[in-house]
PDB file of N, CA, C, O and CB in Angstrom:
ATOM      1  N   UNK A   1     -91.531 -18.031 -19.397  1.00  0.00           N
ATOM      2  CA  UNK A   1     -91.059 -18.955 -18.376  1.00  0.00           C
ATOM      3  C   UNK A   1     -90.012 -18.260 -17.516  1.00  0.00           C
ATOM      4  O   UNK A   1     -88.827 -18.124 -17.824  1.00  0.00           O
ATOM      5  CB  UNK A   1     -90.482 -20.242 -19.016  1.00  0.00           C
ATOM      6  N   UNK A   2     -90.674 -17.783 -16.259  1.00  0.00           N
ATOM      7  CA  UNK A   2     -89.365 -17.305 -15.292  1.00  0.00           C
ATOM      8  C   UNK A   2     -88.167 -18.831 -14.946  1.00  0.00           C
ATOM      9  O   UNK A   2     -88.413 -20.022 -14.756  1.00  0.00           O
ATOM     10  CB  UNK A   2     -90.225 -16.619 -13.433  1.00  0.00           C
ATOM     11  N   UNK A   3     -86.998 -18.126 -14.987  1.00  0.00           N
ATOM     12  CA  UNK A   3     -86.015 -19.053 -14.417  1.00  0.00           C
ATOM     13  C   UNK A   3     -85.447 -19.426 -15.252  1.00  0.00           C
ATOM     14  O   UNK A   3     -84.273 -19.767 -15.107  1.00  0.00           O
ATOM     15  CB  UNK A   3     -86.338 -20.046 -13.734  1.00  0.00           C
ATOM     16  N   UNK A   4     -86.210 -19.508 -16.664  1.00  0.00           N
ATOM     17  CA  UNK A   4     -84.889 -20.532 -17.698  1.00  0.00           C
ATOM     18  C   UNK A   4     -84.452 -19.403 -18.447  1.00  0.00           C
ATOM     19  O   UNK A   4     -85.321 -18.946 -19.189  1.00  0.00           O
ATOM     20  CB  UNK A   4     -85.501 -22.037 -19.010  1.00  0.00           C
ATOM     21  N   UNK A   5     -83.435 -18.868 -18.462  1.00  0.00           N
ATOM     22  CA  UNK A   5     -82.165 -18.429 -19.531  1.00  0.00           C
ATOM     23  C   UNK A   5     -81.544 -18.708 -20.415  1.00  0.00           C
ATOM     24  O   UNK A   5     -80.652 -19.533 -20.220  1.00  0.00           O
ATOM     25  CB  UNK A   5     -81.381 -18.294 -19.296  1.00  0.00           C
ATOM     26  N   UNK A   6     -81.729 -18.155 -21.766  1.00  0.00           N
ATOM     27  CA  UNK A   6     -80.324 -18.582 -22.866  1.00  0.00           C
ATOM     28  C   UNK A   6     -79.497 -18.033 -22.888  1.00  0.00           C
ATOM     29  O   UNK A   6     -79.466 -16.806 -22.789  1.00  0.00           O
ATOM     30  CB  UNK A   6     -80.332 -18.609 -24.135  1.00  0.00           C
ATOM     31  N   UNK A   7     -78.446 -18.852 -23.042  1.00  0.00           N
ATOM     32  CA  UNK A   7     -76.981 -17.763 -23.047  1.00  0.00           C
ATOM     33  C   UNK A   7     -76.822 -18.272 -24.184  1.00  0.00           C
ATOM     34  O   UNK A   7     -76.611 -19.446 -24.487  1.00  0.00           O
ATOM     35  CB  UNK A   7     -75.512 -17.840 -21.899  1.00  0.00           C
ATOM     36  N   UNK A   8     -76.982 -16.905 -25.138  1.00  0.00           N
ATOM     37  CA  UNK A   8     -75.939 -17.505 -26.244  1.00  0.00           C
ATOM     38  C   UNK A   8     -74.435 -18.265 -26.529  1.00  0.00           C
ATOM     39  O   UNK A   8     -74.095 -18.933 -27.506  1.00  0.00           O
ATOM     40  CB  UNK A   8     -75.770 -16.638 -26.784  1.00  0.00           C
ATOM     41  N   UNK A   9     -73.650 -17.901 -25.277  1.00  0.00           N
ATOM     42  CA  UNK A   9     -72.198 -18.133 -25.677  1.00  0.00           C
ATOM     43  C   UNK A   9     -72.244 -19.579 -25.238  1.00  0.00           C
ATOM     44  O   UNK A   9     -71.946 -20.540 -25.947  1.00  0.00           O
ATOM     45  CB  UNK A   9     -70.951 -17.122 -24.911  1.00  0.00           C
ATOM     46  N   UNK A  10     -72.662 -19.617 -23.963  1.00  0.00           N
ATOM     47  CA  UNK A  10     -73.096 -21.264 -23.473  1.00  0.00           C
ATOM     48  C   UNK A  10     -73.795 -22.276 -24.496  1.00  0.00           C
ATOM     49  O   UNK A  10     -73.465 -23.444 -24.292  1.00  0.00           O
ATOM     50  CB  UNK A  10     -74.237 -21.194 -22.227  1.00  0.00           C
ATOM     51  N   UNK A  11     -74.698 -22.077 -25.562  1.00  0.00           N
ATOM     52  CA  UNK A  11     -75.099 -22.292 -26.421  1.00  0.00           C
ATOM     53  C   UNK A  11     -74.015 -23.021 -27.354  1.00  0.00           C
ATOM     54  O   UNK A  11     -74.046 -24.206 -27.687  1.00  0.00           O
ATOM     55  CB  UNK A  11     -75.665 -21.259 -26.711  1.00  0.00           C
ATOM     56  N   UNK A  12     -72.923 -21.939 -27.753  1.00  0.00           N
ATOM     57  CA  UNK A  12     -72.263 -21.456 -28.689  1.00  0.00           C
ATOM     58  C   UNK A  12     -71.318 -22.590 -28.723  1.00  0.00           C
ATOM     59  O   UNK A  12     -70.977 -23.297 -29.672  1.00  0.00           O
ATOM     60  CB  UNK A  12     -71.770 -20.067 -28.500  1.00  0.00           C
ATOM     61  N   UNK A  13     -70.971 -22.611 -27.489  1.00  0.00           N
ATOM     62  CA  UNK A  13     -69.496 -23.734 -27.228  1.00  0.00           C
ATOM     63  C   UNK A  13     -70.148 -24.878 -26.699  1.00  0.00           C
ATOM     64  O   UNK A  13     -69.462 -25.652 -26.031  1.00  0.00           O
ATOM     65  CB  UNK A  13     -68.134 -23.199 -25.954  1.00  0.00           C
ATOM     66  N   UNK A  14     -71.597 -25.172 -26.915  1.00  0.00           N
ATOM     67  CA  UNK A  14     -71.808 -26.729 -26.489  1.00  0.00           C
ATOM     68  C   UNK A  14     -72.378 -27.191 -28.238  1.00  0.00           C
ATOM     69  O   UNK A  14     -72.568 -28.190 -28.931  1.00  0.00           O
ATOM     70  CB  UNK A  14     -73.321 -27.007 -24.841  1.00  0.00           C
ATOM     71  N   UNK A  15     -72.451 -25.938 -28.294  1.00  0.00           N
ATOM     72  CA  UNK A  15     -72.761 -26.845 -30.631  1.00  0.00           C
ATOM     73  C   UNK A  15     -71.104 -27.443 -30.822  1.00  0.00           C
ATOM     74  O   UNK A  15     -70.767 -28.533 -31.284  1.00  0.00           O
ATOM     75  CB  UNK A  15     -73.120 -24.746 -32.838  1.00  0.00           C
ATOM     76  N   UNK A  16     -70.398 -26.550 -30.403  1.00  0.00           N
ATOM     77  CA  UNK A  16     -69.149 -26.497 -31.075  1.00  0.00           C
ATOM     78  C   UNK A  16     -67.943 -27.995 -30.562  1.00  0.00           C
ATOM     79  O   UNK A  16     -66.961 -28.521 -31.086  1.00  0.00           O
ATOM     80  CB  UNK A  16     -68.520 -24.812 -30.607  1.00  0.00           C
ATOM     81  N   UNK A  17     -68.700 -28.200 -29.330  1.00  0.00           N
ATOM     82  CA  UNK A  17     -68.272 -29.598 -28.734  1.00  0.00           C
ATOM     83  C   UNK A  17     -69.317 -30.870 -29.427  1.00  0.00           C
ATOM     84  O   UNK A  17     -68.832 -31.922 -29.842  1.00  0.00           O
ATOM     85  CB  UNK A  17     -68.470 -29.514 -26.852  1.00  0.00           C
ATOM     86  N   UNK A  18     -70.587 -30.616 -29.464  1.00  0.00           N
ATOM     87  CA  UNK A  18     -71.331 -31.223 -29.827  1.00  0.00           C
ATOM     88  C   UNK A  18     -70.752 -31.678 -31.662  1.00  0.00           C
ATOM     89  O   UNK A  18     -70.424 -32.831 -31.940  1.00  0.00           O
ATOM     90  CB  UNK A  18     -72.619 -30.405 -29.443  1.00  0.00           C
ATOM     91  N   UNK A  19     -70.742 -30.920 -32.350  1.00  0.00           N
ATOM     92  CA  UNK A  19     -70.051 -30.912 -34.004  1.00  0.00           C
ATOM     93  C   UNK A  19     -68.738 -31.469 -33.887  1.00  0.00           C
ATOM     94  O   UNK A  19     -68.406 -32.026 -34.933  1.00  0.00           O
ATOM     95  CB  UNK A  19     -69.833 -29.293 -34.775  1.00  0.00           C
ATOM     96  N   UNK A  20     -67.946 -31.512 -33.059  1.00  0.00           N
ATOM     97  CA  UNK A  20     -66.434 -32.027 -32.590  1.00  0.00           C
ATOM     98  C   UNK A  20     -66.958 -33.590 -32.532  1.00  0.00           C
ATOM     99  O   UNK A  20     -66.492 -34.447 -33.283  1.00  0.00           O
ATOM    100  CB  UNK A  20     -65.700 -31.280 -30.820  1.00  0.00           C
ATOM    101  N   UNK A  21     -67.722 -33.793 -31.801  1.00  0.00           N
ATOM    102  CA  UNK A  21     -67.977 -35.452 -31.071  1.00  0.00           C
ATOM    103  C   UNK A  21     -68.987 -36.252 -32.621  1.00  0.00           C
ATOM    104  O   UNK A  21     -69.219 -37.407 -32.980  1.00  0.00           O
ATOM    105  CB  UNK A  21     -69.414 -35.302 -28.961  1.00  0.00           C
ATOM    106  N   UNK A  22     -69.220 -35.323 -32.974  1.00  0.00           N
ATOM    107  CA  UNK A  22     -70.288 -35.783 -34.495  1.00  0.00           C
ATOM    108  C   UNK A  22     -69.079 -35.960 -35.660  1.00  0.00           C
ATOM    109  O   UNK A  22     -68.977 -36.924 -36.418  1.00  0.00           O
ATOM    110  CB  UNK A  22     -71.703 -34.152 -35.164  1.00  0.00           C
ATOM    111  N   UNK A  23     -68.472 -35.158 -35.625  1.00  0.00           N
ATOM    112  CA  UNK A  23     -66.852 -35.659 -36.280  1.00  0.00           C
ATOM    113  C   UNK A  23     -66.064 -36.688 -35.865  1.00  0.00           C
ATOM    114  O   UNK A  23     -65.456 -37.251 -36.775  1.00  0.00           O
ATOM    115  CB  UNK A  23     -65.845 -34.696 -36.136  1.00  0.00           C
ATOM    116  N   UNK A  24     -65.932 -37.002 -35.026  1.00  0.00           N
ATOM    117  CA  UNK A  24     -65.163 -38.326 -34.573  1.00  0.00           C
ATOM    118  C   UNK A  24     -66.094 -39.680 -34.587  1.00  0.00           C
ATOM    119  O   UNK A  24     -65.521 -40.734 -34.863  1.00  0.00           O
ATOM    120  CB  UNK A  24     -64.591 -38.105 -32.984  1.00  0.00           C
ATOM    121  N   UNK A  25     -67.359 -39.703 -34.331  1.00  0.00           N
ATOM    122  CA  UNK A  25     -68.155 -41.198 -35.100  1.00  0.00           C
ATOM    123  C   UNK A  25     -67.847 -41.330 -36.060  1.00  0.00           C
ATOM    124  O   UNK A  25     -68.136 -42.508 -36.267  1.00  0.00           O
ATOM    125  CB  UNK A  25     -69.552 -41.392 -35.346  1.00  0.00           C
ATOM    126  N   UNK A  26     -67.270 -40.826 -37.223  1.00  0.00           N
ATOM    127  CA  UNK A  26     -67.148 -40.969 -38.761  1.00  0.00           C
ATOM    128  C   UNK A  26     -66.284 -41.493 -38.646  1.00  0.00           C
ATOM    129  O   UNK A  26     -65.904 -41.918 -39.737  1.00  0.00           O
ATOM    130  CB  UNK A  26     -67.066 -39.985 -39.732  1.00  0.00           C
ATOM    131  N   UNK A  27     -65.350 -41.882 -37.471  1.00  0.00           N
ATOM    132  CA  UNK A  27     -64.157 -42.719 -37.977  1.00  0.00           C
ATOM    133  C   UNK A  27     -64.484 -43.967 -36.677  1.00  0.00           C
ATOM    134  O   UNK A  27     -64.629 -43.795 -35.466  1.00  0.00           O
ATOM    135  CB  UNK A  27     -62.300 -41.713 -37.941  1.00  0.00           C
ATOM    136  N   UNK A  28     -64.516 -44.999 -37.343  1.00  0.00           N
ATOM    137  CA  UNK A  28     -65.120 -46.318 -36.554  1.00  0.00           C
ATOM    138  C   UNK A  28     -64.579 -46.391 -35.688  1.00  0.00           C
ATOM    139  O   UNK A  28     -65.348 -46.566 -34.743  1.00  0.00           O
ATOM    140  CB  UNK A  28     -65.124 -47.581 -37.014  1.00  0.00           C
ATOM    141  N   UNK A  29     -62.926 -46.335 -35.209  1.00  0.00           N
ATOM    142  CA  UNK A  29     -62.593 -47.247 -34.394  1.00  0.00           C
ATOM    143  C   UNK A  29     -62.487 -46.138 -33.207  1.00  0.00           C
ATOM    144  O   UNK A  29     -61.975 -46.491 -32.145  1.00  0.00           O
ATOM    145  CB  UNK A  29     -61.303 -48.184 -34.844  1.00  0.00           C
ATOM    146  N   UNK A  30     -62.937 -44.866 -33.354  1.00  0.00           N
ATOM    147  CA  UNK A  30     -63.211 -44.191 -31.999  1.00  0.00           C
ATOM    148  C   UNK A  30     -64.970 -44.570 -31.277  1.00  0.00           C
ATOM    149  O   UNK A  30     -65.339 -44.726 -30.113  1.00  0.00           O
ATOM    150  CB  UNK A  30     -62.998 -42.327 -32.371  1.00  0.00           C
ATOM    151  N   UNK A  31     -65.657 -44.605 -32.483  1.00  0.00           N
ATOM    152  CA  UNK A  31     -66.936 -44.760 -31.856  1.00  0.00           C
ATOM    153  C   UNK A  31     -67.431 -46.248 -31.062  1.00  0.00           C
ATOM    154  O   UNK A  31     -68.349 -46.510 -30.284  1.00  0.00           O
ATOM    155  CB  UNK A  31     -67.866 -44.456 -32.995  1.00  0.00           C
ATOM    156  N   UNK A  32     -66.252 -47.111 -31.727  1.00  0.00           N
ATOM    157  CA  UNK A  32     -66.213 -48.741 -31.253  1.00  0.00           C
ATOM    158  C   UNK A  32     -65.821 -48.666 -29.558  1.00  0.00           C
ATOM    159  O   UNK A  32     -66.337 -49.096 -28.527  1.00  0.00           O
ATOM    160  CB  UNK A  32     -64.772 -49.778 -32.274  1.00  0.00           C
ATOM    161  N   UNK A  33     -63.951 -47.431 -30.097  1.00  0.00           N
ATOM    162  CA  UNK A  33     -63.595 -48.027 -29.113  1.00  0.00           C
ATOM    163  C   UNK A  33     -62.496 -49.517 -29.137  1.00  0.00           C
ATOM    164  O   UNK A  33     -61.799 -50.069 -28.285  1.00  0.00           O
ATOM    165  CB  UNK A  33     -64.850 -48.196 -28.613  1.00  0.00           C
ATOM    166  N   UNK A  34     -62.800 -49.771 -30.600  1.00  0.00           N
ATOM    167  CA  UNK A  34     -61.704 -50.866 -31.142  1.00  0.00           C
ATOM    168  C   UNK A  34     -60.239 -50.982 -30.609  1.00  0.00           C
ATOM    169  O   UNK A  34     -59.516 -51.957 -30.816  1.00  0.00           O
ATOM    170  CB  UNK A  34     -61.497 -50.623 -32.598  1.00  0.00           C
ATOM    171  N   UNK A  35     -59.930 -49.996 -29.979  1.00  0.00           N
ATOM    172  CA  UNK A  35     -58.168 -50.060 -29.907  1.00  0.00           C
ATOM    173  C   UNK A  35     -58.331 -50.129 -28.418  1.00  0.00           C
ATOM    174  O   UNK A  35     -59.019 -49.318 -27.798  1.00  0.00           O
ATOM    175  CB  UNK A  35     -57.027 -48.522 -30.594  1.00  0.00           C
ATOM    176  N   UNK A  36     -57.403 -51.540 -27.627  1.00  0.00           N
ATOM    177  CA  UNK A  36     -57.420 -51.985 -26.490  1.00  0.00           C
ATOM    178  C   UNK A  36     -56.462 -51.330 -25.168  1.00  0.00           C
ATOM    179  O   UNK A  36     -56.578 -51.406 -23.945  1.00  0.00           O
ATOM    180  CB  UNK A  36     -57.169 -53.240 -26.801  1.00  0.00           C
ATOM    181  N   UNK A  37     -55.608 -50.749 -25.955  1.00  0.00           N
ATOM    182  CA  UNK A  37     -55.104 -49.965 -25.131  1.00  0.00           C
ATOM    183  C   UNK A  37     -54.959 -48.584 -24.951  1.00  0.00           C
ATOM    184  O   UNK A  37     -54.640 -48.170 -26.066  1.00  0.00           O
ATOM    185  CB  UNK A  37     -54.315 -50.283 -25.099  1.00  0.00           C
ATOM    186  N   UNK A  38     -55.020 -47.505 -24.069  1.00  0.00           N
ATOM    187  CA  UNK A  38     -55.195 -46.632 -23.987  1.00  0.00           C
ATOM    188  C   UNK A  38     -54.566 -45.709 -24.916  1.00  0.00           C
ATOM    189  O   UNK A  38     -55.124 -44.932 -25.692  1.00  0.00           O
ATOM    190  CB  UNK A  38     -55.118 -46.571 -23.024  1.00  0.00           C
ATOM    191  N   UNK A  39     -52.736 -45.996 -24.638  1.00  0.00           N
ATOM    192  CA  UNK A  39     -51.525 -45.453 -25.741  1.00  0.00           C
ATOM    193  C   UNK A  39     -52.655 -45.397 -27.196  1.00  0.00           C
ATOM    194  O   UNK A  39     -53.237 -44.400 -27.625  1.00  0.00           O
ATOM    195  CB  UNK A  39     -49.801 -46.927 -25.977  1.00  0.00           C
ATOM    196  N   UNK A  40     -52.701 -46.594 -27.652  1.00  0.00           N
ATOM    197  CA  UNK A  40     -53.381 -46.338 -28.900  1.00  0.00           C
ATOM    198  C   UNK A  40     -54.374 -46.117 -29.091  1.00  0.00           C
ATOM    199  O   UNK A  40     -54.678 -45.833 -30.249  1.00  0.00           O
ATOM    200  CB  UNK A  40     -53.363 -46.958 -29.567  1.00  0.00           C
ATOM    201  N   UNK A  41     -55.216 -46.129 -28.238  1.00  0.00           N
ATOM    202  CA  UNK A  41     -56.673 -45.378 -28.488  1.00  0.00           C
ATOM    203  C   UNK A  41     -56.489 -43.545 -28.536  1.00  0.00           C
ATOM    204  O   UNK A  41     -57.186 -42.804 -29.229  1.00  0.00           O
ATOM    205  CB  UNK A  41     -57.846 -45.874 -26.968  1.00  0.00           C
ATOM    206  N   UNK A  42     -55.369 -43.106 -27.609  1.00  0.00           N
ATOM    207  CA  UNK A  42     -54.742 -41.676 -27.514  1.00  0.00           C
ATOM    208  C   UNK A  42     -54.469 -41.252 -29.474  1.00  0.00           C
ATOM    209  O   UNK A  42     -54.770 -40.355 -30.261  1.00  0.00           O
ATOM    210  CB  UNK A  42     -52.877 -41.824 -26.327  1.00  0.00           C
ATOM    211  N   UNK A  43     -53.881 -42.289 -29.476  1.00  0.00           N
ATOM    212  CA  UNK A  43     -53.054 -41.886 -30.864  1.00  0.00           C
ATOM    213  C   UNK A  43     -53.932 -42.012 -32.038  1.00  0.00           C
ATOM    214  O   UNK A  43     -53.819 -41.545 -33.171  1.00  0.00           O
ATOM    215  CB  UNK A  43     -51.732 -42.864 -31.164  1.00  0.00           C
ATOM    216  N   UNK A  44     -55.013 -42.903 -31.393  1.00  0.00           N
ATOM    217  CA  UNK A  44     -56.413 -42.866 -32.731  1.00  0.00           C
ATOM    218  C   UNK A  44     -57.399 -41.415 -32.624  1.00  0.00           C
ATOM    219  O   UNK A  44     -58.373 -41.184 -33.341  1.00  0.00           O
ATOM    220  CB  UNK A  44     -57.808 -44.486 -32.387  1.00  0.00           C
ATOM    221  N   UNK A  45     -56.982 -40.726 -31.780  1.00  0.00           N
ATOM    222  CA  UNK A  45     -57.984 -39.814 -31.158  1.00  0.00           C
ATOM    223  C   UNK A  45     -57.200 -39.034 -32.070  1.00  0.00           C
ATOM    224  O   UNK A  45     -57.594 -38.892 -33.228  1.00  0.00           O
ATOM    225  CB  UNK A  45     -58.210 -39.468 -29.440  1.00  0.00           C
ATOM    226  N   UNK A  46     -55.984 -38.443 -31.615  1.00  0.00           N
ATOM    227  CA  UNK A  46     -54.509 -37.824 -32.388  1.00  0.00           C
ATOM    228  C   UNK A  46     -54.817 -37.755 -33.984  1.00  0.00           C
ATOM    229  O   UNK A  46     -55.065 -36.675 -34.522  1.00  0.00           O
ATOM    230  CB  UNK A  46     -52.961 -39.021 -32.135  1.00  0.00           C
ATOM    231  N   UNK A  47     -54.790 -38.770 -34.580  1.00  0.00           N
ATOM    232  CA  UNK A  47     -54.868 -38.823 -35.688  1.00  0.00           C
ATOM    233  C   UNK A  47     -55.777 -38.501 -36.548  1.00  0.00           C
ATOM    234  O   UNK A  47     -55.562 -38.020 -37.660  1.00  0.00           O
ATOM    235  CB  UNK A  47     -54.655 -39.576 -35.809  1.00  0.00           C
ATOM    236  N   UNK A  48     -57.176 -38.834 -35.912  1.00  0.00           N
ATOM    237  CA  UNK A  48     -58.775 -38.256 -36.302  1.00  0.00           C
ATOM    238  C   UNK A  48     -58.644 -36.517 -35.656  1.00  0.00           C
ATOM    239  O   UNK A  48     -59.422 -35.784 -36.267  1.00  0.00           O
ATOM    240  CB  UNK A  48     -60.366 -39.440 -35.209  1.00  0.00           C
ATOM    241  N   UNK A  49     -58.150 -36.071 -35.001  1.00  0.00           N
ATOM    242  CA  UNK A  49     -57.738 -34.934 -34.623  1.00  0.00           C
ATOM    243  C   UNK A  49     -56.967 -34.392 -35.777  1.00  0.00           C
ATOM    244  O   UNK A  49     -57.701 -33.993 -36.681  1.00  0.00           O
ATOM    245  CB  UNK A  49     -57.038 -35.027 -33.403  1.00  0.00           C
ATOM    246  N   UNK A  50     -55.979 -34.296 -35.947  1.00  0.00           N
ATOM    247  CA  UNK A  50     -55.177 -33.945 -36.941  1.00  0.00           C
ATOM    248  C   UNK A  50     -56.230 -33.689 -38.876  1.00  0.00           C
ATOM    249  O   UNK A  50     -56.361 -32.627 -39.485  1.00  0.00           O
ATOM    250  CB  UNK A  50     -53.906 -35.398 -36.793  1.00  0.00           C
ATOM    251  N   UNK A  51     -56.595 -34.665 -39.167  1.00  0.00           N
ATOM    252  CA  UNK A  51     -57.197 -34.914 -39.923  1.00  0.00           C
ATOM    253  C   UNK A  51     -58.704 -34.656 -40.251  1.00  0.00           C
ATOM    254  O   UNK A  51     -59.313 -35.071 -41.237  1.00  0.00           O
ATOM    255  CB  UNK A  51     -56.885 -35.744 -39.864  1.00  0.00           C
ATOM    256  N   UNK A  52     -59.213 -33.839 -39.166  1.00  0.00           N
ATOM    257  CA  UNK A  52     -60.238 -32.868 -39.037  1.00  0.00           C
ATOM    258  C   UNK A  52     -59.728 -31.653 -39.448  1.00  0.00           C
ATOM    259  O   UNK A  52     -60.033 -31.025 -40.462  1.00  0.00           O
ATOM    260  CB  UNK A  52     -60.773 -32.767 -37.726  1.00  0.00           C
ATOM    261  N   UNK A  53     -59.033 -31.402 -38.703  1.00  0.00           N
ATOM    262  CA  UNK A  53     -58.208 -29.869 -38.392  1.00  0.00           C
ATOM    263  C   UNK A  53     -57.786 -29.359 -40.174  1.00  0.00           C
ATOM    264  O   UNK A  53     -58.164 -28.389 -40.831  1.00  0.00           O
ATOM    265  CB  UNK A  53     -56.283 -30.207 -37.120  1.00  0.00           C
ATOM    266  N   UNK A  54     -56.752 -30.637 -40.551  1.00  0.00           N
ATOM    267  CA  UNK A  54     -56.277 -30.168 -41.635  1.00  0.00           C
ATOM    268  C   UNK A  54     -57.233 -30.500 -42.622  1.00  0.00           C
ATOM    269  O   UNK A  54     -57.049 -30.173 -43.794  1.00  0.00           O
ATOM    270  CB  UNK A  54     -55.010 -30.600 -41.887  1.00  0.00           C
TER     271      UNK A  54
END
């Protein structure tokens, strides 16, 4: 197929966003969306952040 290209690295860092966003459904109230205000929807993000990481 002329025209279509893989880039591996392009590849590389859309798994790696893709596995990021598949980690955060596991915690309900990001995938809901449950928290009404922004401040705390920030700090639910924060916290599921943190708690990946570590």
């Amino acid at each position: 197929m002329a025209g279509i290209e893989f880039r591996r690295t392009a590849y590389r860092r859309r798994n790696i966003v893709e596995r990021c966003f598949n980690r955060f459904k596991q915690f309900r109230a990001i995938a809901t969306r449950f928290d009404k205000t922004a401040v705390s929807y920030r700090g639910m993000i924060d916290l599921a952040t943190l708690l990946i990481w570590l």
